[in-house]
C-alpha positions in Angstrom: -11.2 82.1 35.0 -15.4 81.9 34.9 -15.0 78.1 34.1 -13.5 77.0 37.6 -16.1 75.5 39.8 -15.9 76.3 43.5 -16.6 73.7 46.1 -17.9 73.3 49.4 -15.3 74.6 51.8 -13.1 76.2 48.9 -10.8 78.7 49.9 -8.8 81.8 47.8 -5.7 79.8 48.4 -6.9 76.1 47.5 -8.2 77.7 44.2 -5.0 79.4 43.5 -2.8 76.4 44.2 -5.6 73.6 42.2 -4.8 76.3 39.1 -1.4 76.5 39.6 -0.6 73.2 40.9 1.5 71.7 38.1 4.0 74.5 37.9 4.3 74.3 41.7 4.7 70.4 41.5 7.4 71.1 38.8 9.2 74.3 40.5 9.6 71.6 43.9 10.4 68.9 41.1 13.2 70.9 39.9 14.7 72.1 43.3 14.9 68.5 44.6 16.4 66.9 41.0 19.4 69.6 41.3 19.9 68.3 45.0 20.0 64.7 44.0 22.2 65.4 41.0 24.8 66.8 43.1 24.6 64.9 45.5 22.9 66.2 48.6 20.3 64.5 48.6 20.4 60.4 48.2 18.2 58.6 45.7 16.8 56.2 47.9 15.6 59.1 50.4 13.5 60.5 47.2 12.3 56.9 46.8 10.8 56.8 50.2 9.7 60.1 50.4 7.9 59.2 46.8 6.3 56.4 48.3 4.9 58.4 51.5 3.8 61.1 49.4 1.6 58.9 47.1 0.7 56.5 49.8 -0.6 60.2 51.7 -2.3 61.5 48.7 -4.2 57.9 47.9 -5.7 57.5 51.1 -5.6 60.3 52.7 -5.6 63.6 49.9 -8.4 62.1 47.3 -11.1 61.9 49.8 -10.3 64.5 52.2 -13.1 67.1 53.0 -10.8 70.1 52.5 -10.1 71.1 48.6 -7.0 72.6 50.2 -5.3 69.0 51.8 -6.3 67.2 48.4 -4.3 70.2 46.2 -1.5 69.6 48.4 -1.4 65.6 48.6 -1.4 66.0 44.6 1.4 68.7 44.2 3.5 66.1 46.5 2.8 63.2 45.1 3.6 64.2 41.5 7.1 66.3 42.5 8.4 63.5 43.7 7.3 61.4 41.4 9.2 63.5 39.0 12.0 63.5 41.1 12.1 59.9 41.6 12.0 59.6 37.6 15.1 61.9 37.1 17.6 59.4 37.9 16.2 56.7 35.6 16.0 59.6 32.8 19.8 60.1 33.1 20.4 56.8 33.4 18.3 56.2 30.1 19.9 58.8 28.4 23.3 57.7 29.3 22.9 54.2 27.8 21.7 56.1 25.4 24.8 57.9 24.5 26.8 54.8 24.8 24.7 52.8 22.4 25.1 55.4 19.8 28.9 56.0 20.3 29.8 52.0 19.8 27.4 52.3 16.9 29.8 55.0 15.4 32.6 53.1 15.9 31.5 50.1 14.6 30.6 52.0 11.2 34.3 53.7 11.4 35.8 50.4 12.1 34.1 48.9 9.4 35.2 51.5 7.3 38.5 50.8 7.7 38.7 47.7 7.4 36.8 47.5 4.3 39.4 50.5 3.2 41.3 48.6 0.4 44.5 50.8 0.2 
């Protein structure tokens, strides 16, 4: 706790939310991946919210005056980033899945067919 630095203009909470700002980023990342999985939310929303929230943190959060604005810019920017990247992990992950089941059954084909019984 002695190693944090506090800047100009630095307030109890933007402290608190610059330490805690990845588990806050992933806790909203989380929330928001559940909604798109099931549905309530649609993938391209998340894209376009993705690309405000990073478009807001790069010219407006990284050189803002206020440590408080740039801790929130960054917590927004990377949740839904994450978010944004949960589809294309599932997607991934189900190619993934299929690669190694036709792998299987080319190995059991093969077995059989090379079964000389």
């Amino acid at each position: 706790m002695s190693n944090l630095v506090v800047e100009h203009r630095d307030t109890r909470f933007s402290r608190r939310l610059r330490r805690r700002r990845t588990q806050v980023a992933l806790g909203i990342a989380l929330v928001e991946a559940v909604l798109v999985i099931a549905g309530a939310l649609p993938w391209w929303v998340v894209v376009v919210a993705a690309a405000a929230a990073v478009a807001a943190y790069t010219w407006l959060g990284r050189s803002h005056a206020s440590p408080t604005m740039r801790a929130v810019t960054w917590v927004a920017a990377v949740s839904q980033l994450i978010v944004v990247l949960v589809p294309v992990g599932i997607l991934l992950v189900g190619v993934l899945v299929l690669v190694v089941l036709v792998a299987a059954a080319t190995v059991a084909l093969a077995a059989l067919l090379l079964d000389r019984r």
